[in-house]
Backbone as JSON, one array per atom type, in Angstrom:
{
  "sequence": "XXXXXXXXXXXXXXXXXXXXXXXXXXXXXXXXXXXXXXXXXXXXXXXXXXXXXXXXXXXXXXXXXXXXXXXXXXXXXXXXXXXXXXXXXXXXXXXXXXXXXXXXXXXXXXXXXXXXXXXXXXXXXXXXXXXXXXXXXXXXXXXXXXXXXXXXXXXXXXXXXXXXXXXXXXXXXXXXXXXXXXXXXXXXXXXXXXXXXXXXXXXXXXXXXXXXXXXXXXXXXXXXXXXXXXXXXXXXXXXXXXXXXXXXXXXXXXXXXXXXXXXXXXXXX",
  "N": [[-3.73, 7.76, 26.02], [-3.49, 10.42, 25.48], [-3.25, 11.4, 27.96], [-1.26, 10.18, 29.09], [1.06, 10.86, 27.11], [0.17, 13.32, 25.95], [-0.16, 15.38, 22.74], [1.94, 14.32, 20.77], [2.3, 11.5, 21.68], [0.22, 10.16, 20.02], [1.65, 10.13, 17.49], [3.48, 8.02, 18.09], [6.06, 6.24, 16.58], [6.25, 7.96, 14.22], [8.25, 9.38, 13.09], [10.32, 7.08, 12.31], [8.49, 5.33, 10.35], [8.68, 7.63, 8.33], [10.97, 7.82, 7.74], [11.46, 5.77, 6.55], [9.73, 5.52, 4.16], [11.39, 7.13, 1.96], [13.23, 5.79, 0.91], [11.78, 3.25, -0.2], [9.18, 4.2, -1.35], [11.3, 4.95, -3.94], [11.8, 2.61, -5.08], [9.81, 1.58, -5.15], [8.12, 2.65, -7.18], [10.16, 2.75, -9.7], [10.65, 0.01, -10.02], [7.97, -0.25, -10.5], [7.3, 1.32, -13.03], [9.31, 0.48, -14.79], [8.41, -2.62, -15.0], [5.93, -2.06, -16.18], [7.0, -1.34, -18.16], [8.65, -3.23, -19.46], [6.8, -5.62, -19.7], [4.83, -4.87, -20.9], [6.13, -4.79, -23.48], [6.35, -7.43, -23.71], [3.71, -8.68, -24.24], [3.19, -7.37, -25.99], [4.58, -8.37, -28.0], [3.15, -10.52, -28.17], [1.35, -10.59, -29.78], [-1.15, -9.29, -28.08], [-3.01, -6.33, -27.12], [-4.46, -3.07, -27.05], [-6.77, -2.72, -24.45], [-6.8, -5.18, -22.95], [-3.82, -5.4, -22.98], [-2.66, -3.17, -21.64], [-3.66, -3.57, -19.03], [-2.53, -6.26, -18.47], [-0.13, -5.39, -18.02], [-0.29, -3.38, -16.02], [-1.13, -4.55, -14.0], [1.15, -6.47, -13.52], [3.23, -4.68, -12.97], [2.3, -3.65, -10.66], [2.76, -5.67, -8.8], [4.86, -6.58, -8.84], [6.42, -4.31, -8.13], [5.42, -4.1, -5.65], [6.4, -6.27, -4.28], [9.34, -6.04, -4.5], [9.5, -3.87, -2.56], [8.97, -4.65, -0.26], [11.21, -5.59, 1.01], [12.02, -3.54, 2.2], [9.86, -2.06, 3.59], [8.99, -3.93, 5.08], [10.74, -4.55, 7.67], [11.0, -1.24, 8.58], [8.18, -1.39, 9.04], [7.68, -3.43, 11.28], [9.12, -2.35, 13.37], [8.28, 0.33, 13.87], [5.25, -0.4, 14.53], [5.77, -1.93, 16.78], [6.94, 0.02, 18.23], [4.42, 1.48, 18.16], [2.47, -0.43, 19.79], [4.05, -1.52, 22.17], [5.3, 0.77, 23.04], [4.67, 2.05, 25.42], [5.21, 0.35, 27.72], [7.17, 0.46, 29.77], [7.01, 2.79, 32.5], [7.5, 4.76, 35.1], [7.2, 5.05, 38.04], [6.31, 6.91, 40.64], [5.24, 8.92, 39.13], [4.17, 8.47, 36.91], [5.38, 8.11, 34.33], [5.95, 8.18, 31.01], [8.6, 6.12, 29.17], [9.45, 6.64, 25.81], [10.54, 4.58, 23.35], [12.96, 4.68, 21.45], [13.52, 4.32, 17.6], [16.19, 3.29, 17.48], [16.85, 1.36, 19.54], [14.71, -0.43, 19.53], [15.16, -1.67, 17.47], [17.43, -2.99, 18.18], [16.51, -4.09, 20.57], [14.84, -5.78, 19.4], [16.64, -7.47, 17.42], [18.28, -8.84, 19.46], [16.36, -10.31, 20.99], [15.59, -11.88, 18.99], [16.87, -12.08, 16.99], [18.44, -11.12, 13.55], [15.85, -11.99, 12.07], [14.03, -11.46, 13.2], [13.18, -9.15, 12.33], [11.93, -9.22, 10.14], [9.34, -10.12, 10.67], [6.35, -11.67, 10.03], [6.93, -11.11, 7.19], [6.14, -12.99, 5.01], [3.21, -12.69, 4.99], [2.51, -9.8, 4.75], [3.69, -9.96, 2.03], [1.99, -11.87, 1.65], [-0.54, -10.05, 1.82], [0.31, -7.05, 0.21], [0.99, -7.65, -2.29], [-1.07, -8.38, -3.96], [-2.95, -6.69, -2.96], [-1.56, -4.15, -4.16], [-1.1, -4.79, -6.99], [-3.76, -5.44, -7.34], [-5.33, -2.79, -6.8], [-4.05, -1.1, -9.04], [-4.49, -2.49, -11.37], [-7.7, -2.27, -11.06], [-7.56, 0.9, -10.87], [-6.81, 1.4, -13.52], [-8.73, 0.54, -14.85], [-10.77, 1.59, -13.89], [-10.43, 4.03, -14.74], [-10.38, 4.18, -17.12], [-13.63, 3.19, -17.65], [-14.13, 6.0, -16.68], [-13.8, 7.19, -18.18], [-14.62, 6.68, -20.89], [-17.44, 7.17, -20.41], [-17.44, 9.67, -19.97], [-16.67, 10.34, -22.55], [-19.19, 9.39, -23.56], [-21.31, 11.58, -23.27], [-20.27, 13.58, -24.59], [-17.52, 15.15, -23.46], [-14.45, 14.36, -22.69], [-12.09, 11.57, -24.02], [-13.03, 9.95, -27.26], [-14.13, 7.5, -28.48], [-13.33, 5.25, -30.83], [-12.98, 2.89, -33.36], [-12.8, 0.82, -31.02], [-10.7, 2.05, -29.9], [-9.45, 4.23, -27.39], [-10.14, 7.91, -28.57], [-8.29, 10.5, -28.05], [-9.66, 13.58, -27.08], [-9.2, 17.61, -26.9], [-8.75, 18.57, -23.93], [-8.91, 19.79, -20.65], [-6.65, 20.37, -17.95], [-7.77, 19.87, -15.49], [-9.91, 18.27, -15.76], [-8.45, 15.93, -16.61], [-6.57, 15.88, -13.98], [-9.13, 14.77, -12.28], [-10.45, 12.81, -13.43], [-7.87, 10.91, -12.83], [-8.26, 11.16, -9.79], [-10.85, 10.24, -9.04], [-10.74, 7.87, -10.08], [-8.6, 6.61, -8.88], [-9.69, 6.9, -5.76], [-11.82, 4.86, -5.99], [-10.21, 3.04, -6.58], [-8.92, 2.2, -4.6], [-10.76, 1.83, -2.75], [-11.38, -0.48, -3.97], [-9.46, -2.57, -3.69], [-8.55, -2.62, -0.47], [-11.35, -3.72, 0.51], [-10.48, -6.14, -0.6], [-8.28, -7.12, 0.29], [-8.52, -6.43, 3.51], [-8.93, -8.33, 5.0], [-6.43, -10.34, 5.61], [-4.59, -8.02, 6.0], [-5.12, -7.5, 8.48], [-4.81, -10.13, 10.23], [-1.82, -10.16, 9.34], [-0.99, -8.0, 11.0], [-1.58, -8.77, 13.34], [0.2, -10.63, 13.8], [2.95, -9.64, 13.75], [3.22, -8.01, 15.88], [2.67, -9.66, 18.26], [3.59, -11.06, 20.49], [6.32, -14.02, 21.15], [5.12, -16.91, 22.15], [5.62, -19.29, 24.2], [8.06, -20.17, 22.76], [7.5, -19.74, 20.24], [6.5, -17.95, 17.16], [3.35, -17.42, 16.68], [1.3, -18.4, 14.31], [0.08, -17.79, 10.61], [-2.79, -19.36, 10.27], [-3.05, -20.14, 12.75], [-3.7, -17.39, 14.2], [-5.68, -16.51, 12.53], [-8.03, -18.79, 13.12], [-8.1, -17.75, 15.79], [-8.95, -15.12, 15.64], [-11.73, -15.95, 14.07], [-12.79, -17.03, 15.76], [-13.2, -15.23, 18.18], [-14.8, -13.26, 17.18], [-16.05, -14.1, 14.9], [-17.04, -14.49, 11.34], [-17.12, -11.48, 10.34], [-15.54, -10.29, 12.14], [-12.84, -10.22, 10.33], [-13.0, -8.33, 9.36], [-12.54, -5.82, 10.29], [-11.57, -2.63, 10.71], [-11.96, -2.12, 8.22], [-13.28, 0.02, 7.11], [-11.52, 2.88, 8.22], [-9.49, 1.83, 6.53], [-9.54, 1.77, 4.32], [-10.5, 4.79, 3.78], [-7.73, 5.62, 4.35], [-6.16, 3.84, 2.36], [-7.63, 5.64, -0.1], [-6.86, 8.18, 0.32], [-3.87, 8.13, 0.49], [-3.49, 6.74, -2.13], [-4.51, 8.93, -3.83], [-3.03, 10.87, -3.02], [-0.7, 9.97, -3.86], [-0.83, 9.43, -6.67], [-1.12, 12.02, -7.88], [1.22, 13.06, -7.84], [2.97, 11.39, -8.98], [1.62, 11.24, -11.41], [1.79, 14.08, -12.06], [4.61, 14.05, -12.31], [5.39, 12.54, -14.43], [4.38, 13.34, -16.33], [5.36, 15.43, -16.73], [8.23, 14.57, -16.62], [8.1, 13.39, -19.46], [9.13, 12.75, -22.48], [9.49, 14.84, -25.41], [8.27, 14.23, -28.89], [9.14, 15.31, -30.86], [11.46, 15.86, -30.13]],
  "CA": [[-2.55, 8.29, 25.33], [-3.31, 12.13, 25.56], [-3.18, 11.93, 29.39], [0.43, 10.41, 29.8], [1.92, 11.37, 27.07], [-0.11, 14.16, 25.1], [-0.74, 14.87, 21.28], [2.91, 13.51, 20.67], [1.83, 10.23, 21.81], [-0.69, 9.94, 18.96], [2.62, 10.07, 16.44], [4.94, 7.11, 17.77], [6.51, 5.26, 15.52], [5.78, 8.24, 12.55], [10.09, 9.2, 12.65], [10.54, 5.52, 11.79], [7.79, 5.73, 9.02], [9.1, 8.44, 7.33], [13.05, 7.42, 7.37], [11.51, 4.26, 5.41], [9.19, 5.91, 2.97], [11.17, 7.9, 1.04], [13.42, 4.6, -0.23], [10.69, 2.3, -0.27], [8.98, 4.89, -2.84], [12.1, 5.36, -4.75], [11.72, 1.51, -5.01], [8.34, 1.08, -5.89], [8.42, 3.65, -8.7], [11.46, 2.45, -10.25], [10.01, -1.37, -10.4], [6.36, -0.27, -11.47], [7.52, 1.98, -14.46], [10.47, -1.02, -15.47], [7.75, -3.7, -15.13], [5.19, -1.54, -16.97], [7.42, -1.44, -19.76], [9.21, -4.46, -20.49], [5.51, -6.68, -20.0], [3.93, -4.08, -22.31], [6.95, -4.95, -24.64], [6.37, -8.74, -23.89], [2.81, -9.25, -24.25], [2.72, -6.44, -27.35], [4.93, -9.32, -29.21], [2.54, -11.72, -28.05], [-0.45, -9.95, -30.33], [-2.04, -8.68, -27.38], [-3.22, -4.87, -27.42], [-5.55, -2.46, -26.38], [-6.95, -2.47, -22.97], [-5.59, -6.31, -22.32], [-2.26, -5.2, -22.71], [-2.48, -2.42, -20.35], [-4.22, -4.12, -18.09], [-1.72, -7.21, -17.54], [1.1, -4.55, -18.04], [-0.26, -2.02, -15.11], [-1.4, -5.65, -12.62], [2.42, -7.06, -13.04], [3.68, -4.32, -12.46], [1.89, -3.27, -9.43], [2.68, -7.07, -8.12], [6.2, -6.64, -8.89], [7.18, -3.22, -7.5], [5.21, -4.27, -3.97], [7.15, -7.53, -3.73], [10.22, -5.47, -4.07], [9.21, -2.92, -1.8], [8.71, -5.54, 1.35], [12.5, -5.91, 1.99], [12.46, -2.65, 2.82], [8.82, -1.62, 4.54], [8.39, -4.96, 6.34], [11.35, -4.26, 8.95], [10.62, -0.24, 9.03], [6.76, -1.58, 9.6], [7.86, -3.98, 12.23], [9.47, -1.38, 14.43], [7.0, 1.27, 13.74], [3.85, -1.37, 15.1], [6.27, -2.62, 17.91], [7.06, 1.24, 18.79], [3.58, 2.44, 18.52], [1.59, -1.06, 20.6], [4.69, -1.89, 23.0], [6.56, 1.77, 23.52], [4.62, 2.37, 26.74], [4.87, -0.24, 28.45], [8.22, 1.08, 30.68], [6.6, 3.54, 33.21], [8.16, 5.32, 35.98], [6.07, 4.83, 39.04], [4.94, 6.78, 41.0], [5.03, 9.6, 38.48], [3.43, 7.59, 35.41], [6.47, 8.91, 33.1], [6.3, 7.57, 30.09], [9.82, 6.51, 28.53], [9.35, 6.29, 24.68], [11.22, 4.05, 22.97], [13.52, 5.26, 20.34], [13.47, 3.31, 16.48], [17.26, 1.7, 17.46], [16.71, 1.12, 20.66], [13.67, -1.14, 19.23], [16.36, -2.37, 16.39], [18.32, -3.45, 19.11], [15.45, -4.96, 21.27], [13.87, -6.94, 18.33], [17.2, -8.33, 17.56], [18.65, -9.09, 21.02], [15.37, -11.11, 21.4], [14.72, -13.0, 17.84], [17.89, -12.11, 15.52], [17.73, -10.63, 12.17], [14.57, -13.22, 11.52], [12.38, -10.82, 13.58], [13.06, -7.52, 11.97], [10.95, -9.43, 9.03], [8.05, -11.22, 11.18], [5.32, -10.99, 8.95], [7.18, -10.75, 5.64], [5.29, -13.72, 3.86], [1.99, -12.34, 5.56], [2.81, -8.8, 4.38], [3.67, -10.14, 0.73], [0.39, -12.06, 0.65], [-1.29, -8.62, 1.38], [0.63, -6.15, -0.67], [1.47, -7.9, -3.99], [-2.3, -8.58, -4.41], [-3.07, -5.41, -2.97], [-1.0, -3.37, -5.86], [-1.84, -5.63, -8.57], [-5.45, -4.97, -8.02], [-5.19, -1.11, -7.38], [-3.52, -0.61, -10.55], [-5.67, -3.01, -12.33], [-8.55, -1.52, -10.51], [-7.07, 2.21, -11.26], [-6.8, 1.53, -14.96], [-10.13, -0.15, -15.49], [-11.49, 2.7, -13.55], [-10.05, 5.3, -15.48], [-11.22, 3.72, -18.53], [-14.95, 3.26, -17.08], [-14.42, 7.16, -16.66], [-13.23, 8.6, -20.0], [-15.81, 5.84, -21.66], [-18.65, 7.61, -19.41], [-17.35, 11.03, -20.24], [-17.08, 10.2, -24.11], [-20.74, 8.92, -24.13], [-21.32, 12.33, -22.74], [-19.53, 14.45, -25.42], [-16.17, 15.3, -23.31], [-13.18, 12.83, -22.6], [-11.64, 11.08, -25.03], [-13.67, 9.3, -27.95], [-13.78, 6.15, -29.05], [-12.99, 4.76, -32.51], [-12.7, 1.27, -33.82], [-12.66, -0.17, -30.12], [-9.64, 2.62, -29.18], [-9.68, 6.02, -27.37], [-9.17, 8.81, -29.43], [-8.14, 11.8, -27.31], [-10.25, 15.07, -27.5], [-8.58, 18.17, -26.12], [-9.61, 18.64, -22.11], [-8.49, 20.32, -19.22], [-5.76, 19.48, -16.89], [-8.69, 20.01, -14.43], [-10.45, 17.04, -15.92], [-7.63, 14.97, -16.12], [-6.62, 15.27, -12.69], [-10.49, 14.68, -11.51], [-10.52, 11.6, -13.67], [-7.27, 10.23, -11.87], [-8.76, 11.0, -8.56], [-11.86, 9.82, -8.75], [-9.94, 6.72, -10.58], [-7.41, 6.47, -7.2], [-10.42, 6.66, -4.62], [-12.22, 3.96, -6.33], [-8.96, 1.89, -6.57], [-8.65, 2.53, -3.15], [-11.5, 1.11, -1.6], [-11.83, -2.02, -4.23], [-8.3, -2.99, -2.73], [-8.84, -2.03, 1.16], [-12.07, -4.55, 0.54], [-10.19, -7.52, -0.54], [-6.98, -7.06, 1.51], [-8.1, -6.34, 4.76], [-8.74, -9.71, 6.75], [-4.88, -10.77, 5.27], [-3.85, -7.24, 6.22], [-5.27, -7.76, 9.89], [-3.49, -10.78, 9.95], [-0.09, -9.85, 9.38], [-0.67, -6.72, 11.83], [-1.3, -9.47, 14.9], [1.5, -11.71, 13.62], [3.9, -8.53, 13.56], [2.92, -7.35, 17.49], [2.08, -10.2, 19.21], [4.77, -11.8, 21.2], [6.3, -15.45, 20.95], [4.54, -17.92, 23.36], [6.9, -21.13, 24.01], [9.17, -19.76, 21.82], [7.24, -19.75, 18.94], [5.18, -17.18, 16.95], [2.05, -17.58, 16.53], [1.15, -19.03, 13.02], [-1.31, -17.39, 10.23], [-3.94, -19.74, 10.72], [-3.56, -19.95, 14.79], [-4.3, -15.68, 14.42], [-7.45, -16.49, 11.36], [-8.72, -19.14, 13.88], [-8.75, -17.13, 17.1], [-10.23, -14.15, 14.84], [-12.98, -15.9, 14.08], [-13.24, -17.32, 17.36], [-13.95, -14.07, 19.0], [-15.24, -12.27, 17.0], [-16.61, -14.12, 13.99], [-16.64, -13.7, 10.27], [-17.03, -10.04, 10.54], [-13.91, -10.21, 12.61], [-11.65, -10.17, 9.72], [-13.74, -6.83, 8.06], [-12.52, -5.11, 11.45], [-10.69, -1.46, 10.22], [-12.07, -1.64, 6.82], [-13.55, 1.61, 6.68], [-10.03, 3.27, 7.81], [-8.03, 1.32, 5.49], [-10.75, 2.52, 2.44], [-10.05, 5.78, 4.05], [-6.41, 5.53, 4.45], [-5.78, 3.8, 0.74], [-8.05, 6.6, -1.04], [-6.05, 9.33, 0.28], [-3.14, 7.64, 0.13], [-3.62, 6.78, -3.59], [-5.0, 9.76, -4.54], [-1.66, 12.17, -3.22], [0.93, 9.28, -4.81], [-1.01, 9.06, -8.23], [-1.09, 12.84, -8.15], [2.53, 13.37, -7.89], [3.18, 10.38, -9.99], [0.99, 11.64, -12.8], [2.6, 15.06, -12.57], [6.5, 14.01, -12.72], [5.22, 11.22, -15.57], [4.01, 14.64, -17.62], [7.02, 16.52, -16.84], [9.61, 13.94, -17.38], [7.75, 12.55, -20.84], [9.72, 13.65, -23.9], [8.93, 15.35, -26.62], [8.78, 13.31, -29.36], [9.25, 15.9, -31.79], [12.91, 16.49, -30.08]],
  "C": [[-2.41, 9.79, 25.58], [-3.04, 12.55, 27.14], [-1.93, 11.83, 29.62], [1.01, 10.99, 28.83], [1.71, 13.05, 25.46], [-0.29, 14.12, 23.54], [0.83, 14.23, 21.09], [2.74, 11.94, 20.21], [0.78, 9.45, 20.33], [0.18, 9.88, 17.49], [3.9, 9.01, 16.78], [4.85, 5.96, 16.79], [6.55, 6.07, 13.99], [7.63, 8.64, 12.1], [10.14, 7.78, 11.63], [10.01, 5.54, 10.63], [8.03, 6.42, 8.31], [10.4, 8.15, 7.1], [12.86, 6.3, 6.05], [10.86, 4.76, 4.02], [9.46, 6.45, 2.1], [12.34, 6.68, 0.34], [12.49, 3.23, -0.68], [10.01, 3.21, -1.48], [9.66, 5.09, -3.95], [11.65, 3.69, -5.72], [10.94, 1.21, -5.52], [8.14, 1.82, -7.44], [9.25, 2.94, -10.0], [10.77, 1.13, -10.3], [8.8, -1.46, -11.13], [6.91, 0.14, -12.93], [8.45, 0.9, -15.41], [9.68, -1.98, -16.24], [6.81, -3.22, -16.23], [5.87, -1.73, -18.4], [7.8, -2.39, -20.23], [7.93, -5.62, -20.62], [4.5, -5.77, -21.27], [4.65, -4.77, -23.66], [6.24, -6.37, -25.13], [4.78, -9.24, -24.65], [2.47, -8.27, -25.61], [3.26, -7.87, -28.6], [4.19, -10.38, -29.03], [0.78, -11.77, -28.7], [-1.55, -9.57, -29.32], [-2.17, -7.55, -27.48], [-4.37, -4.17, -26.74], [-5.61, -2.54, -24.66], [-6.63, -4.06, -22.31], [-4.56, -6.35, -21.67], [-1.74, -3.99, -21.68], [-2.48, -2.65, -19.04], [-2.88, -5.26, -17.15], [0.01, -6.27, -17.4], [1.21, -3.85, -16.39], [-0.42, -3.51, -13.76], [0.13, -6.01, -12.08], [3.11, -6.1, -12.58], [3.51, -3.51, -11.14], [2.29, -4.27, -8.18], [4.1, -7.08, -8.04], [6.89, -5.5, -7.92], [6.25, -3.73, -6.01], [6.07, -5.3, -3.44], [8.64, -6.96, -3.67], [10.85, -4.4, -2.75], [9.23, -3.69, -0.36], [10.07, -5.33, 1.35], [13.3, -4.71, 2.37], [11.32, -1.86, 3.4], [8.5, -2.67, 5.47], [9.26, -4.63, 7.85], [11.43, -2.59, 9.48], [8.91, -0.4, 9.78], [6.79, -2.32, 10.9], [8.52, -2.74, 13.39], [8.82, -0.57, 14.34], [5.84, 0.71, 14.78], [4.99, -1.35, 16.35], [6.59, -0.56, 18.83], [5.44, 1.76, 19.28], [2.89, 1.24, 20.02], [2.27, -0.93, 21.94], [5.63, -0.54, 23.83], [5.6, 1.94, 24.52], [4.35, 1.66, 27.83], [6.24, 0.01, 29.55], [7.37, 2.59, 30.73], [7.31, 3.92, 34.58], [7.35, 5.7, 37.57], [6.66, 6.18, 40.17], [4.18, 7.95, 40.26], [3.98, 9.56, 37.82], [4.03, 8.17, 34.2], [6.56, 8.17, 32.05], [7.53, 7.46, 29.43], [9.57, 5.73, 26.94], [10.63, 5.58, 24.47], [11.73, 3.95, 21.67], [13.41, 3.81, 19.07], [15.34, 2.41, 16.72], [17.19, 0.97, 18.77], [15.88, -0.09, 20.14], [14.76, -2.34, 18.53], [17.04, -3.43, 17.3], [17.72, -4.71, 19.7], [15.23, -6.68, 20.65], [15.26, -7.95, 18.16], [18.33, -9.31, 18.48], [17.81, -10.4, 21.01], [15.17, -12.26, 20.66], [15.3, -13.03, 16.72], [17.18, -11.2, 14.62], [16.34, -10.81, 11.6], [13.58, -12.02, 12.1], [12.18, -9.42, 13.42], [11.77, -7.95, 10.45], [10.03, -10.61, 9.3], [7.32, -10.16, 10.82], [5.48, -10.92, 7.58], [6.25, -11.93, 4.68], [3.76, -12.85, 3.97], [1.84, -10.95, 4.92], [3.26, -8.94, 2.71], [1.77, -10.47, 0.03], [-0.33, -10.94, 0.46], [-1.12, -7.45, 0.41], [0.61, -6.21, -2.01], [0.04, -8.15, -4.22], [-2.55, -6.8, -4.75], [-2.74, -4.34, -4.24], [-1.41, -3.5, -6.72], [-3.27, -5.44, -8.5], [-5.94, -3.41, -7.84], [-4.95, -0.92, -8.32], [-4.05, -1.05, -11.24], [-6.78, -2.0, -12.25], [-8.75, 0.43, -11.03], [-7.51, 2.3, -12.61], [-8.32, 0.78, -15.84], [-10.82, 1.31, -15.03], [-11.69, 4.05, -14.22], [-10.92, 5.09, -16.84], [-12.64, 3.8, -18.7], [-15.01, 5.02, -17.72], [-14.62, 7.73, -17.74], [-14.12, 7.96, -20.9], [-17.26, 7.1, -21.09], [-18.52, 8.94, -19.96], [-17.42, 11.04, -22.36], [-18.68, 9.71, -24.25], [-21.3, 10.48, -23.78], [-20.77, 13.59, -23.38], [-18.46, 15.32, -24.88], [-15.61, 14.23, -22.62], [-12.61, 12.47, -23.84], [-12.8, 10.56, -25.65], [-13.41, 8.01, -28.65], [-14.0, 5.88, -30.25], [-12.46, 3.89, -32.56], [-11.96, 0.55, -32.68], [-11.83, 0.6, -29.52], [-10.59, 4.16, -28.49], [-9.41, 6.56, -27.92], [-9.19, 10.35, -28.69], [-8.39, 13.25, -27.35], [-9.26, 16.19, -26.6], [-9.37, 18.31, -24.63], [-8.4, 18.7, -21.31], [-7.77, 19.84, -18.92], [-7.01, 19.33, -15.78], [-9.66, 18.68, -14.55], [-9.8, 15.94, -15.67], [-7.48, 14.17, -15.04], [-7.96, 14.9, -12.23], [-10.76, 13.82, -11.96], [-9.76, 10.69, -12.95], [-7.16, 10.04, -10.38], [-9.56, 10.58, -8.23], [-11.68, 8.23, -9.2], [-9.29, 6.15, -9.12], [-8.37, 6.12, -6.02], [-11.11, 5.37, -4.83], [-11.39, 2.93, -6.39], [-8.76, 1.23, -5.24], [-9.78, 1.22, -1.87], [-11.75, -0.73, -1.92], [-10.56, -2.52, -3.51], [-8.22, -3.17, -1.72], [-9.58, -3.47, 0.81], [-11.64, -6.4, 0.81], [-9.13, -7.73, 0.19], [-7.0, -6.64, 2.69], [-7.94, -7.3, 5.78], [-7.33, -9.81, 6.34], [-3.95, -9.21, 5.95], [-3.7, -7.05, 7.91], [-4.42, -8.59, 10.62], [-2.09, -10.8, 10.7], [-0.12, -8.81, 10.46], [-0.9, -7.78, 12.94], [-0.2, -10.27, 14.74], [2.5, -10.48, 14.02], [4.18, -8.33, 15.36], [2.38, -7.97, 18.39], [3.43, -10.95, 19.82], [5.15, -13.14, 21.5], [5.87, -16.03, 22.39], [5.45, -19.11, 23.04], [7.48, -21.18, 23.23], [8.52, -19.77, 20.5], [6.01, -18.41, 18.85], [4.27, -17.89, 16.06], [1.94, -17.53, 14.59], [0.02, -18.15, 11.95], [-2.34, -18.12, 9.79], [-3.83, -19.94, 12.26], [-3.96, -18.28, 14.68], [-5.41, -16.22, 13.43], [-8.02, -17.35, 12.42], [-9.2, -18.04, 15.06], [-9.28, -15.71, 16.21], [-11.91, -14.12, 14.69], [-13.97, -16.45, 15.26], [-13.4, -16.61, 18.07], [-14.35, -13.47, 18.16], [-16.2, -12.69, 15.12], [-16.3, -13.99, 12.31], [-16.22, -12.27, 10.14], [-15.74, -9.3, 11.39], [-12.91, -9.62, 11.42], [-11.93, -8.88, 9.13], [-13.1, -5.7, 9.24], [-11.12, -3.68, 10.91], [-10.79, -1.2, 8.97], [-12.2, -0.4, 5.9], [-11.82, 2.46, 7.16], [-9.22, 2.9, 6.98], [-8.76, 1.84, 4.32], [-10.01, 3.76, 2.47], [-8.53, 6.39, 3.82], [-5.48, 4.96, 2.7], [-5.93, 4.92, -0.32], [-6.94, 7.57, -0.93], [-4.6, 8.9, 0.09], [-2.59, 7.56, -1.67], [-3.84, 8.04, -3.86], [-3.45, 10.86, -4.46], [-0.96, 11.11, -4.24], [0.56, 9.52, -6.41], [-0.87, 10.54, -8.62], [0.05, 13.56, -8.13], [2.99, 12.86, -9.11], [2.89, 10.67, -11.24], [1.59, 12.8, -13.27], [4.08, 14.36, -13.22], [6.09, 13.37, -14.31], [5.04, 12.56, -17.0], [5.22, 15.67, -17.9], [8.18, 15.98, -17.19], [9.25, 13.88, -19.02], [8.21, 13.56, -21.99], [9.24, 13.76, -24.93], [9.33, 14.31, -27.71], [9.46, 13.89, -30.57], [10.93, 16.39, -31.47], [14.05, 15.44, -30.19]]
}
């Protein structure tokens, strides 16, 4: 990559990625915080409480805002993957000129070749991974957090506990955030763990090209997986995706957590 077409090369497909991410976030936001509230509502009238009710509050709505979120990252993710595996394969002989291949140009390509249908190859494959995915970050997140501020109350700062609840001592923003980061990285990797063979997956279904007119199925890609390469096949990018979730998680929750403090109204007004 750095020989034909320099550091550049090491960023196709990130245009594309960013055109999609900033309504795909609007998206996810807007469904988590919705879902958060009206299952809090639901399961509060259903005598549930405490850390239950958070719990199935913060899972649905992690499961909800990703399943919304696909019908608008699966066909920015599909041209993205198809830009970064397939954009250099037009070369200019005897040069070796690489001609990148722009995100409509791709648009174009993909549906020239396979219709509308193949701007969202992968979308079930890409649900099974995400809506888990979410739902157990945010579970994951909020158990974690809890773990923390338990750990730090046995410990005489954090919150304190009383008759089974937290009861909130004063502390730092500096703690805070260092609880919801160390909360986010840990979210991060239990997620990555269980969603990467399904996330592998969907990334060969996405970028592999139809044979006899058909694509390739997700058990014909889990077979030949483990047919070269074994169980351990499916664990293949785990450590980047740990990598890639933590930090990931850790900027969104740290934005997220700000606005959530800055919007939240006074109650006294």
């Amino acid at each position: 990559i750095m020989r034909s077409e320099g550091v550049p090369g090491f960023y196709r497909g990130f245009g594309t990625v960013i055109f999609g991410t900033i309504p795909a976030r609007a998206v996810y936001l807007t469904t988590l915080e919705w879902t958060k509230s009206e299952v809090g509502k639901a399961v509060g009238e259903m005598g549930v409480t405490g850390p239950a009710a958070a719990g199935l509050a913060n899972f649905a709505g992690g499961a909800l805002a990703s399943l919304a979120t696909q019908s608008v990252t699966v066909p920015i993710d599909v041209i993205s993957q198809k830009q970064i595996v397939h954009g250099d394969e037009t070369v200019v002989a005897p040069a070796a000129v690489v001609r990148r291949i722009g995100p409509v140009q791709m648009v174009r390509l993909i549906i020239k070749e396979e219709g509308l249908a193949g701007l969202y190859r992968g979308f079930l494959p890409s649900v099974a991974t995400f809506v888990p995915s979410s739902a157990v970050w945010w579970g994951a997140y909020g158990a974690y957090q809890k773990m923390i501020w338990s750990l730090l109350s046995d410990s005489g700062s954090g919150p304190a506990e009383s008759d089974g609840e937290l009861q909130h001592r004063p502390h730092t923003t500096g703690t805070v955030v260092g609880v919801q980061t160390a909360s986010s990285v840990l979210a991060g990797c239990t997620s990555s763990i269980v969603t990467t063979p399904l996330d592998l997956i969907k990334t060969r279904i996405q970028v592999s090209y139809k044979h006899d007119g058909a694509t390739p199925s997700f058990m014909d890609v889990a077979r030949q997986i483990l047919r070269e390469d074994g169980a351990a096949g499916f664990l293949r990018g785990a450590v980047p995706r740990m990598v890639n979730a933590s930090l990931w998680g850790t900027c969104m929750v740290s934005v997220y957590e700000h606005l959530k403090r800055v919007c939240a109204k006074d109650p006294e007004e």
